[in-house]
C-alpha positions as CSV (number, residue, x, y, z in Angstrom):
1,X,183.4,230.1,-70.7
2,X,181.5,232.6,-73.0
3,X,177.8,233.1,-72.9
4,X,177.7,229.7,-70.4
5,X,179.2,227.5,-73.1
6,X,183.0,225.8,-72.9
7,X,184.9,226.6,-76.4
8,X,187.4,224.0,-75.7
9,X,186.4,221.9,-78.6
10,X,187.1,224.8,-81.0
11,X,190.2,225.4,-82.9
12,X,191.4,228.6,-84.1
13,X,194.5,229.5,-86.3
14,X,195.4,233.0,-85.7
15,X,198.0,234.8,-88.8
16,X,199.4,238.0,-88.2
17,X,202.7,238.7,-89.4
18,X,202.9,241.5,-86.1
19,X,204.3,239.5,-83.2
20,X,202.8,241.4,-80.5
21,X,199.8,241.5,-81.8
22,X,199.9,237.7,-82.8
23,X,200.6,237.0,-79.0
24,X,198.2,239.2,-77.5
25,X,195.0,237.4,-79.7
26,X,196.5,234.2,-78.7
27,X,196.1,234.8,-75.0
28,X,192.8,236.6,-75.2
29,X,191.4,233.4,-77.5
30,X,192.9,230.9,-74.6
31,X,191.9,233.0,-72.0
32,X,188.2,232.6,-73.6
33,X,189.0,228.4,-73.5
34,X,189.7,228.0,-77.2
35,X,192.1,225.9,-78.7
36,X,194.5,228.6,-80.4
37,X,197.5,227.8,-83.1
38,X,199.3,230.9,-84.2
39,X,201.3,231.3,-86.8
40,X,203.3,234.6,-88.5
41,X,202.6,234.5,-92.1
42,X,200.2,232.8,-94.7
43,X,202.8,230.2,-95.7
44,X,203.4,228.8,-92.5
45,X,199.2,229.2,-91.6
46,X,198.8,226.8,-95.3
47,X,201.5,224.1,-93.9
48,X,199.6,224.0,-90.9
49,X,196.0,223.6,-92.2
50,X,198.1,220.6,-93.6
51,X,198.4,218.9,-90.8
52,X,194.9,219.6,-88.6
53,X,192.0,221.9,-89.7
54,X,190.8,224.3,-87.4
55,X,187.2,225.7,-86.8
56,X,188.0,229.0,-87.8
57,X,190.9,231.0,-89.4
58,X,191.3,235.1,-88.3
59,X,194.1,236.4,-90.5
60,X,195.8,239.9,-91.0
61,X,194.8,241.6,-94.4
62,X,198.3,243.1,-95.3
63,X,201.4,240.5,-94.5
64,X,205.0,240.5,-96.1
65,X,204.5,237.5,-98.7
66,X,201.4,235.5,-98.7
67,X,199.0,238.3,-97.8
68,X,195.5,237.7,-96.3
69,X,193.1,237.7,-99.5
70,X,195.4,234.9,-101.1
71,X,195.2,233.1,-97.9
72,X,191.8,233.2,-98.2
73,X,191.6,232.1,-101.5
74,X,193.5,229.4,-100.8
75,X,191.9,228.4,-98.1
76,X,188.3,228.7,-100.0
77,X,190.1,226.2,-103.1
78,X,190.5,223.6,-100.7
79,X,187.9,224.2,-97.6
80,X,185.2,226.1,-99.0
81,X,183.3,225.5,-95.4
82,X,186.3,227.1,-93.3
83,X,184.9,230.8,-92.3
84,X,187.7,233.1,-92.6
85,X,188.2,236.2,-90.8
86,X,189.9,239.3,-91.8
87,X,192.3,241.9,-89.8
88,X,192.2,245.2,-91.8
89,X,193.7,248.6,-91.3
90,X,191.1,251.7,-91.7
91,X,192.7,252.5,-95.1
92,X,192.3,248.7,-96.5
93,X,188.5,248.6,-95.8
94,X,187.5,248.7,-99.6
95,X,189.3,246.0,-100.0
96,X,187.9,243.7,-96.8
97,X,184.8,244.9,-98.1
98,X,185.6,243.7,-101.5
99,X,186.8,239.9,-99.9
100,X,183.6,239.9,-97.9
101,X,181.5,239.9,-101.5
102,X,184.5,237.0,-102.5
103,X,183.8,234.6,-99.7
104,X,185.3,236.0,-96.7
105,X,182.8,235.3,-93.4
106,X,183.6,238.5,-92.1
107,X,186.3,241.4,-91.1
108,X,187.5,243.4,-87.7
109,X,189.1,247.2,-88.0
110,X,191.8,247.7,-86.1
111,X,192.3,248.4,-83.5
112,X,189.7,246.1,-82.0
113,X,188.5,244.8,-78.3
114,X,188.7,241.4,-77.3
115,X,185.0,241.2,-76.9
116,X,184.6,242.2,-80.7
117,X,186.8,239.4,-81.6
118,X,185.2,236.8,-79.6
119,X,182.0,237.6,-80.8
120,X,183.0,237.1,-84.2
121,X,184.4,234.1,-83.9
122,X,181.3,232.6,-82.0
123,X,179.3,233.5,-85.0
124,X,181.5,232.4,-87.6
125,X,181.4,228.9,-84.7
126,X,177.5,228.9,-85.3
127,X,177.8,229.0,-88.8
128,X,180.0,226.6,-89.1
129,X,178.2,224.0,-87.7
130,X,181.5,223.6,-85.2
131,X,181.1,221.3,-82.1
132,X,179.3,222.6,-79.5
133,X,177.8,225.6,-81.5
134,X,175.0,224.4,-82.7
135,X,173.6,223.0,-79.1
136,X,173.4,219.5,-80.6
137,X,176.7,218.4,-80.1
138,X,175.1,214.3,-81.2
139,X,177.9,212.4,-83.6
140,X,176.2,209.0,-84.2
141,X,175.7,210.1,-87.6
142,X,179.0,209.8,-88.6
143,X,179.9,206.6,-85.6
144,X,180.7,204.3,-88.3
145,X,183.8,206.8,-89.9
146,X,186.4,206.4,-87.9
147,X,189.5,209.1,-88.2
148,X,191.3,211.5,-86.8
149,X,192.4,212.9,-90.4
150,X,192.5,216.4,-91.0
151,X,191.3,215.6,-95.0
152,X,188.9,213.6,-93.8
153,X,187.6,215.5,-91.2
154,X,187.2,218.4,-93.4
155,X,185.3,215.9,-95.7
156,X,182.7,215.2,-92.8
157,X,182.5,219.6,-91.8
158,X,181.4,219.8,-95.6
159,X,179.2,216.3,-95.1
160,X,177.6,217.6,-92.0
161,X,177.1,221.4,-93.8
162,X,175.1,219.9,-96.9
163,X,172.9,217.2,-95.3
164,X,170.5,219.5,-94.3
165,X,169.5,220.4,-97.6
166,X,168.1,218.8,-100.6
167,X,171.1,219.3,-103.0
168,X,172.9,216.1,-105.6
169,X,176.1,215.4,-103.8
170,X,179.1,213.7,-105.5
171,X,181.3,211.5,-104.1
172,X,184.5,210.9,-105.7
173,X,187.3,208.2,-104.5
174,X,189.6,205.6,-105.0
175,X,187.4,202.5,-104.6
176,X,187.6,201.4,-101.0
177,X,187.7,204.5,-99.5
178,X,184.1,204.3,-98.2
179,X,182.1,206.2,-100.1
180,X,178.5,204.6,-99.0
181,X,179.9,204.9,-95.6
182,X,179.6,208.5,-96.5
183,X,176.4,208.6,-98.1
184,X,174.8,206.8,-95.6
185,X,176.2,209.1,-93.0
186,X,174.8,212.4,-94.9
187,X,171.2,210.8,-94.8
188,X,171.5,210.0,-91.3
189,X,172.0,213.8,-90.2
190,X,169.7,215.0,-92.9
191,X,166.1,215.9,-92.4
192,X,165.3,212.7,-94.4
193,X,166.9,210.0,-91.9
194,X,163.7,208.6,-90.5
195,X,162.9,208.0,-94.5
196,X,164.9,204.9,-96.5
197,X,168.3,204.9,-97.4
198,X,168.7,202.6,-100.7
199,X,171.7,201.9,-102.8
200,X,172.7,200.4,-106.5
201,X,175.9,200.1,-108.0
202,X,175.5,201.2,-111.4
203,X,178.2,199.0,-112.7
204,X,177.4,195.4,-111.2
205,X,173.9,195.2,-112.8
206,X,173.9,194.5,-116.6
207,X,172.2,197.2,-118.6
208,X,168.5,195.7,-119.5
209,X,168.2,195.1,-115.8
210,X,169.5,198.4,-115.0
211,X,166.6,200.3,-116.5
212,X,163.6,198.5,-114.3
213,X,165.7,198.5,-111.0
214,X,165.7,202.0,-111.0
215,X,162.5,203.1,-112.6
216,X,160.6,200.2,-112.1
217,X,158.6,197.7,-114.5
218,X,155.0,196.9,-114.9
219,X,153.9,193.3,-115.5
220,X,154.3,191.6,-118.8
221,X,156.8,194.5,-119.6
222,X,159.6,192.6,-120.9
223,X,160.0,188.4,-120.8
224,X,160.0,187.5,-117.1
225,X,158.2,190.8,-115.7
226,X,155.6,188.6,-113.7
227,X,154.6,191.4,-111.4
228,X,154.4,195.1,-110.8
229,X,158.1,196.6,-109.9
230,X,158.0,199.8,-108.3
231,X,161.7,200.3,-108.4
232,X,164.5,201.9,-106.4
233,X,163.6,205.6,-106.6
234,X,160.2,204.8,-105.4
235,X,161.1,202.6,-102.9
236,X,163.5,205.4,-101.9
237,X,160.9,208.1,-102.1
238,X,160.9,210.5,-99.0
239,X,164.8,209.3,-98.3
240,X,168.1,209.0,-100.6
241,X,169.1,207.3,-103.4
242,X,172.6,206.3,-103.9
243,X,173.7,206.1,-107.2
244,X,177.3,203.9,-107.0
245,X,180.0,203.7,-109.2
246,X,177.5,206.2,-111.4
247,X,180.8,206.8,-114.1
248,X,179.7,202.7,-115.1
249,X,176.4,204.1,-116.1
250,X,175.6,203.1,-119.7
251,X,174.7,206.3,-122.5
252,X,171.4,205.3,-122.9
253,X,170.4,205.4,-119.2
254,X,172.0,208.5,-118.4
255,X,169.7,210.5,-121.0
256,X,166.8,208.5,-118.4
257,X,168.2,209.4,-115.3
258,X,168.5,212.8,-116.2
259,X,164.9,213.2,-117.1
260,X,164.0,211.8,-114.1
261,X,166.0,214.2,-112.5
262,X,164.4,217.2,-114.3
263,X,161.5,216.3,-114.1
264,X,161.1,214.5,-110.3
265,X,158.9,211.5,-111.7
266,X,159.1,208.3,-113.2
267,X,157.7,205.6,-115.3
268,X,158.4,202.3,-115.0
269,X,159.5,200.5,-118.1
270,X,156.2,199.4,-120.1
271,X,154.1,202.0,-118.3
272,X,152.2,205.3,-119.4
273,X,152.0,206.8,-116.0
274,X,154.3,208.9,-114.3
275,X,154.7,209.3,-110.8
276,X,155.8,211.7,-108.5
277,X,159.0,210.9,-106.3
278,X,160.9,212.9,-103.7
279,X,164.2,211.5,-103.5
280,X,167.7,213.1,-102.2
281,X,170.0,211.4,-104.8
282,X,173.9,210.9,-103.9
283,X,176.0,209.8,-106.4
284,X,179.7,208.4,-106.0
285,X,182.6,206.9,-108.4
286,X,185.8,206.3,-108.7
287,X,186.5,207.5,-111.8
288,X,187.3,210.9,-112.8
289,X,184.1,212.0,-114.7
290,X,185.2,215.0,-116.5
291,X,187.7,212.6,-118.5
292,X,184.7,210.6,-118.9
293,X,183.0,213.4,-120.6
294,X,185.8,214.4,-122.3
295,X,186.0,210.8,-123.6
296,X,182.6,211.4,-125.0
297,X,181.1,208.7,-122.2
298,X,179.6,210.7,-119.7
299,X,176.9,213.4,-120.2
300,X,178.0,216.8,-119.0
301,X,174.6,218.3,-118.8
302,X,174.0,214.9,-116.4
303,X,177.4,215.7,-114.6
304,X,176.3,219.0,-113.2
305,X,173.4,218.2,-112.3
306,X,174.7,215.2,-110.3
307,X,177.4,217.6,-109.1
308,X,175.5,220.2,-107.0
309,X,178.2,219.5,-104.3
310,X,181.5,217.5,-104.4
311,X,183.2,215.6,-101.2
312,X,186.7,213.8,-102.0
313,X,187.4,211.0,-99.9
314,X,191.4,210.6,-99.3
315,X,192.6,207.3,-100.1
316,X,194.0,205.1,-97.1
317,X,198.0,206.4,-98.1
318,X,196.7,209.9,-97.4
319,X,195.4,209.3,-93.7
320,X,198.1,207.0,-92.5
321,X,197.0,208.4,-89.3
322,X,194.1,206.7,-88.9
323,X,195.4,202.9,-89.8
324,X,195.8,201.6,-86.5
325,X,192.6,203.5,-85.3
326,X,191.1,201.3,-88.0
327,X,193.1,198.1,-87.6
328,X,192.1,197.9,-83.8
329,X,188.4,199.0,-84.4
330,X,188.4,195.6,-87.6
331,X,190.3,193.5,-84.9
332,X,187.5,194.0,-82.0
333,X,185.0,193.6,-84.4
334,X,186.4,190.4,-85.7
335,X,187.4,188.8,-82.7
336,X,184.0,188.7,-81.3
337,X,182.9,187.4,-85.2
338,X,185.5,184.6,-85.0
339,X,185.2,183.8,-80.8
340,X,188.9,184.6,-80.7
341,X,191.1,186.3,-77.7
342,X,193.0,188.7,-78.6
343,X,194.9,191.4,-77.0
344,X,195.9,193.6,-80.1
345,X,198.8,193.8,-82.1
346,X,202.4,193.4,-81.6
347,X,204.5,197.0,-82.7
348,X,205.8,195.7,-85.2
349,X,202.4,194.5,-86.5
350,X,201.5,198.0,-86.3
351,X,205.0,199.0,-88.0
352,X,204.1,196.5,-90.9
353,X,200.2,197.9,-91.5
354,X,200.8,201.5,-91.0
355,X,203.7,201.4,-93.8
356,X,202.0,199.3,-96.0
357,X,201.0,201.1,-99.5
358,X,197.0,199.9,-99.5
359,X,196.3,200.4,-102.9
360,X,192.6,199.1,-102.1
361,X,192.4,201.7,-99.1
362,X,190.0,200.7,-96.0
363,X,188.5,197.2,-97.8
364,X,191.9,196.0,-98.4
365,X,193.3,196.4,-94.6
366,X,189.9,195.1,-93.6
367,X,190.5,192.1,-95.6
368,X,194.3,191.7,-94.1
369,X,192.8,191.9,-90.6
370,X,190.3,189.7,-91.2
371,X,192.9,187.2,-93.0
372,X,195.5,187.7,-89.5
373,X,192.6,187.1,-87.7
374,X,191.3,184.1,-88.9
375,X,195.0,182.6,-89.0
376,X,196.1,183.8,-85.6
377,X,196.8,181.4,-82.8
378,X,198.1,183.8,-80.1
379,X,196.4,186.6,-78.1
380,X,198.9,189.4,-79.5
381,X,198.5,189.3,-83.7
382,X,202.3,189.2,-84.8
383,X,204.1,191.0,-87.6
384,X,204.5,187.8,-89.5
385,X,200.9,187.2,-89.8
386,X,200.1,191.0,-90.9
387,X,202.6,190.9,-93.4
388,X,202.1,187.6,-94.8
389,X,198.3,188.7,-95.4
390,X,199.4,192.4,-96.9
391,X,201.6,190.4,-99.1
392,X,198.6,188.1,-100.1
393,X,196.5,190.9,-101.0
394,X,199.2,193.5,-102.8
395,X,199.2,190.7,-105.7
396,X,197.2,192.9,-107.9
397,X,198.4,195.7,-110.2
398,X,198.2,199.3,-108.7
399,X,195.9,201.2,-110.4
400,X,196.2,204.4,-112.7
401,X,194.6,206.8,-110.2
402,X,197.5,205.3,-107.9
403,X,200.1,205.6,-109.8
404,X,199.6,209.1,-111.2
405,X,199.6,210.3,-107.7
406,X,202.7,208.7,-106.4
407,X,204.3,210.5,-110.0
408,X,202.6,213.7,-108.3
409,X,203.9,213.6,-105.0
410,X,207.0,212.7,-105.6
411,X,207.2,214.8,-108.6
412,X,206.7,217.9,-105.9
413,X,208.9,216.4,-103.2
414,X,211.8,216.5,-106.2
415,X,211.0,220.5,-107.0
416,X,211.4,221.3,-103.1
417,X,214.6,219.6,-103.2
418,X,215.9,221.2,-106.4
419,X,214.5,224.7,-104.9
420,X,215.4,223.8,-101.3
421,X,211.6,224.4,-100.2
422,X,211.1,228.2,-101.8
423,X,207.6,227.7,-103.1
424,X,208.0,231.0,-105.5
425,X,210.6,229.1,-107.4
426,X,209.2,225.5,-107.1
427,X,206.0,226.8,-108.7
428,X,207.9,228.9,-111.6
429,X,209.8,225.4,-112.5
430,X,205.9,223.9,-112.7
431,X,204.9,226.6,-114.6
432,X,201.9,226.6,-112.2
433,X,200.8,229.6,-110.3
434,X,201.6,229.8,-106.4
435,X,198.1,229.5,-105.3
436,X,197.6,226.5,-107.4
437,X,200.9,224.9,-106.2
438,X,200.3,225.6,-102.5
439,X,196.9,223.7,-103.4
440,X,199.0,220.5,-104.2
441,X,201.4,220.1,-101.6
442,X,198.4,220.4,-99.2
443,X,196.8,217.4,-101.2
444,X,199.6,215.9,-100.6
445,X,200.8,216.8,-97.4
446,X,204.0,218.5,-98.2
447,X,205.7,221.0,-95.8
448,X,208.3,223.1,-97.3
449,X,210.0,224.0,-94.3
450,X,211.0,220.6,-94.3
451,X,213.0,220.9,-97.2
452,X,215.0,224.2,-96.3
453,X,218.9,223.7,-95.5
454,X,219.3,223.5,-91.8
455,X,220.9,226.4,-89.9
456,X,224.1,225.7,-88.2
């Protein structure tokens, strides 16, 4: 306990390529009640940020191979919210100095005392925004995301971080993935939550109607416009506006939207007035928007100005953890929808959905649960059932996005083989640079050691 307050919920990764020293922060950080993983070089800290994300990283400036700054800057590609902490010598202070003005959350001179160390950490905690810093520990903004995904969870830090402001966020993802859970979760921890919360996809309304959904219309404005419509920002004005599927957007209407964006007002279509309107706009696709632009179909100036932040939501294949978190969650939900007793699924039900490729991510094993649960006739679901419904609903054609990154992972899983897991030479053969590579197999959740020759 420090300062009254458990740390237990906290995770720290500790890298230091100096065994005793590695130890003797390990034991100090437990003794304190944090959670503590440590690890002896930059490489090993990368694989393990792979596979669970901690609250805070302290690493060692100067390491044999990966050193600290490239750590960092490895760490800052892919979780700009992670505070890192750096371990310098008196003679390598320039250069903490010079990391601190890069990103870095802070640095300790050695040799430092342990209550130097923990105080760090507990302010890099508070900034963070880590459980049990911030003395509101409340999750129900985020009760309807359920994981246990280090991606994802890192998605929700960087959620959590940005909903207290004002700025556009953007939410990329393979469609199914949940993106208006999401957005709808940002509002609720924002400032604004006590305000509305209203969404449009861009895509499913055809472009005439577009136009007066979001701006509004006045009466007599077009054939049919029998009364005033105020429109979607207005209605939204004080909360958030999610734009969906915003890469459907037609040219004309972006040149609108961004106006409206510029400007924070706008008149409905057949009006002269313009009015005021304070409105938190998220916006989220599933396309990739800068080959939109480069396709000449999205606006860039309109991009970036929808692009203030970015989250990435991992498709279903990336948090295979977290499928029979979600399958049981869909089954209680449906039983008590269908006044059905059942128990929960039989292993190799489990087997069958946790395998399963889900090219239409959470919506598609939704609509396989539902589909075993309206069919089932016994209180455990059976494997049969489950796989008879994937089966139904794999009949469509993967998409692009899907198969480019099954080319990409296993496209990386080859070069491991070939180089028997040396990432220097993997990333020479990819004619990519190390940084960059390490930055892929974390997308997709490579471990090189795996791929070493086993010692005799």
């Amino acid at each position: 306990m420090i300062n009254g307050k458990t740390q237990g919920s906290a995770r720290i990764l500790v890298v230091d390529d100096d065994p005793g020293l590695l130890r003797l922060m390990q034991l100090r950080l437990e003794a304190a009640g944090y959670g503590v993983t440590a690890v002896d070089s930059g490489e090993r800290a990368l694989a393990q940020l792979a596979v669970s994300r901690p609250q805070v990283v302290v690493t060692d400036l100067q390491m044999g191979g990966m050193d600290g700054i490239a750590l960092f800057e490895a760490i800052r590609a892919e979780n700009p919210a992670l505070p890192v902490i750096i371990l310098t010598a008196h003679g390598t202070i320039p250069d903490a100095v010079a990391a601190m003005k890069g990103g870095v959350f802070g640095y300790l001179t050695k040799p430092f005392d342990a209550k130097t160390l923990l105080d760090e950490i507990e302010r890099a905690l508070a900034t963070s925004g880590a459980p049990g810093q911030s003395g509101n520990d409340d999750a129900s903004w985020r009760s309807a995301i359920i994981t246990r995904n280090p991606a994802m969870e890192e998605v929700l830090a960087k959620a959590r971080l940005v909903a207290a402001g004002d700025a556009s966020i953007l939410i990329q993802g393979e469609s199914g993935t949940g993106k208006e859970l999401l957005a709808r979760a940002i509002h609720a921890a924002s400032p604004r939550s006590g305000r509305p919360f209203v969404a449009i996809n861009c895509g499913a309304i055809p472009e005439p109607l577009l136009e007066s959904e979001l701006f509004g219309h006045v009466k007599g404005a077009f054939t049919g416009a029998v009364r005033d419509n105020r429109g979607l920002f207005m209605a939204a004005d004080g909360g958030t506006l999610l734009l969906d599927e915003i890469g459907d957007m037609p040219a004309a209407l972006q040149v609108k939207l961004l106006r409206v964006l510029q400007e924070r007002q706008v008149r409905p279509v057949g009006g002269m007035q313009h009015t005021p309107v304070d409105v938190r706009v998220i916006s989220a696709t599933h396309r990739d928007l800068e080959e939109e632009m480069a396709a000449g179909n999205f606006r860039e100036d309109l991009y970036y100005r929808l692009k203030v932040v970015a989250l990435r939501l991992p498709s279903l294949a990336e948090r295979r953890e977290d499928v029979p978190l979600l399958a049981g969650h869909f089954l209680n939900e449906l039983t008590s929808r269908y006044k059905k007793v059942l128990s929960g699924f039989a292993p190799e039900a489990i087997e069958q959905l946790v395998s399963a490729a889900w090219p239409g991510n959470v919506r598609q094993l939704y609509n396989v649960i539902e589909q075993s649960v309206a069919l089932a006739t016994t209180p455990l679901m059976p494997a049969s059932l489950v796989q008879q419904a994937i089966r139904n609903e794999e009949t469509e054609l993967t998409s692009f996005e899907q198969a480019r990154r099954k080319f990409e992972r296993e496209y990386l899983a080859q070069l491991l083989k070939i180089t028997e897991g040396n990432v220097t030479n993997a990333s020479r053969m990819a004619k990519r640079n190390r940084t960059e590579f390490y930055k892929l197999l974390q997308r997709h959740q490579l471990d090189p050691r795996l791929f070493k020759p086993q010692r005799a």
